[in-house]
C-alpha positions as CSV (number, residue, x, y, z in Angstrom):
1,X,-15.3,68.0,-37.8
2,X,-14.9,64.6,-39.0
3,X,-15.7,63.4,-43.0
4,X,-15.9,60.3,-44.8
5,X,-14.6,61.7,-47.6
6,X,-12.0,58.8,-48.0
7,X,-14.1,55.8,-47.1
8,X,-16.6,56.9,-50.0
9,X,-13.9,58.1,-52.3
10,X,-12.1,54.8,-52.1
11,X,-16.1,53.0,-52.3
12,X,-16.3,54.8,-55.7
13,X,-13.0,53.8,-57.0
14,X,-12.3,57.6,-57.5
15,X,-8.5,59.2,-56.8
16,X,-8.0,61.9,-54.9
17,X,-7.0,64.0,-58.5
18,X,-10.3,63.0,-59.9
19,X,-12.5,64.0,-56.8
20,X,-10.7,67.2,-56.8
21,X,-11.6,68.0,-60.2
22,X,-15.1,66.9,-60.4
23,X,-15.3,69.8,-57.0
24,X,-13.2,72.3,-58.2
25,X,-10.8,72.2,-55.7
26,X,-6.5,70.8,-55.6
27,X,-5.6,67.3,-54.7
28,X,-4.1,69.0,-51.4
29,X,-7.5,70.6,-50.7
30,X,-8.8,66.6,-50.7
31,X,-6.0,65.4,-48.6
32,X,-6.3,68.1,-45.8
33,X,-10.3,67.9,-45.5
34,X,-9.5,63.7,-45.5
35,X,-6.7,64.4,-42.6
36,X,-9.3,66.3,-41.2
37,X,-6.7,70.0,-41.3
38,X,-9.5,71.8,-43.7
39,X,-13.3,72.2,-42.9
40,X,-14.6,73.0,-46.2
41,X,-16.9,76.1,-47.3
42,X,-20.7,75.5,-47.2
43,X,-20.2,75.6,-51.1
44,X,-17.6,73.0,-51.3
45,X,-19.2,70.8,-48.9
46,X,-22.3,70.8,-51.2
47,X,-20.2,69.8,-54.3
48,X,-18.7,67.0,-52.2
49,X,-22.0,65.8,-51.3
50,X,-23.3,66.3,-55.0
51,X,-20.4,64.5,-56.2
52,X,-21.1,61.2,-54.0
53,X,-25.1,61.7,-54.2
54,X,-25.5,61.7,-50.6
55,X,-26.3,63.8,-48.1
56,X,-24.1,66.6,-46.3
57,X,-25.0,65.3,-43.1
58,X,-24.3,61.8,-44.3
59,X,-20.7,63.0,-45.4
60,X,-19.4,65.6,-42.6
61,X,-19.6,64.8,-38.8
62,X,-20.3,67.8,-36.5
63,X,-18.8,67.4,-33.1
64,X,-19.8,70.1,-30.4
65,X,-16.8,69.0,-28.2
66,X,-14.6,70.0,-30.8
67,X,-15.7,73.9,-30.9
């Protein structure tokens, strides 16, 4: 699954310390779901989302090839 977690963490002006806090999660939990190595919880997805007021949909990629 690809993310734009990075794109719209660097649009806020927001390190990867501080998006990691404001979700609960480490700083290493950010950098593996932005190297796309983690696919997050349905829980920590939503915070994500929350966190950038956007969609999930508008933040994660599905791709069917991948599964």
């Amino acid at each position: 699954m690809e993310n734009r977690i990075r794109e719209l963490r660097e649009e806020f002006r927001m390190t990867q310390q501080e998006l990691a806090k404001k979700v609960g999660v480490s700083r290493q939990t950010i950098i593996s779901l932005e190297n796309g190595r983690y696919n997050p919880s349905i829980n920590l997805a939503f915070k994500v989302s929350k966190a950038f007021d956007k969609l999930i949909e508008d933040i994660f990629i599905y791709n069917e090839e991948e599964d």
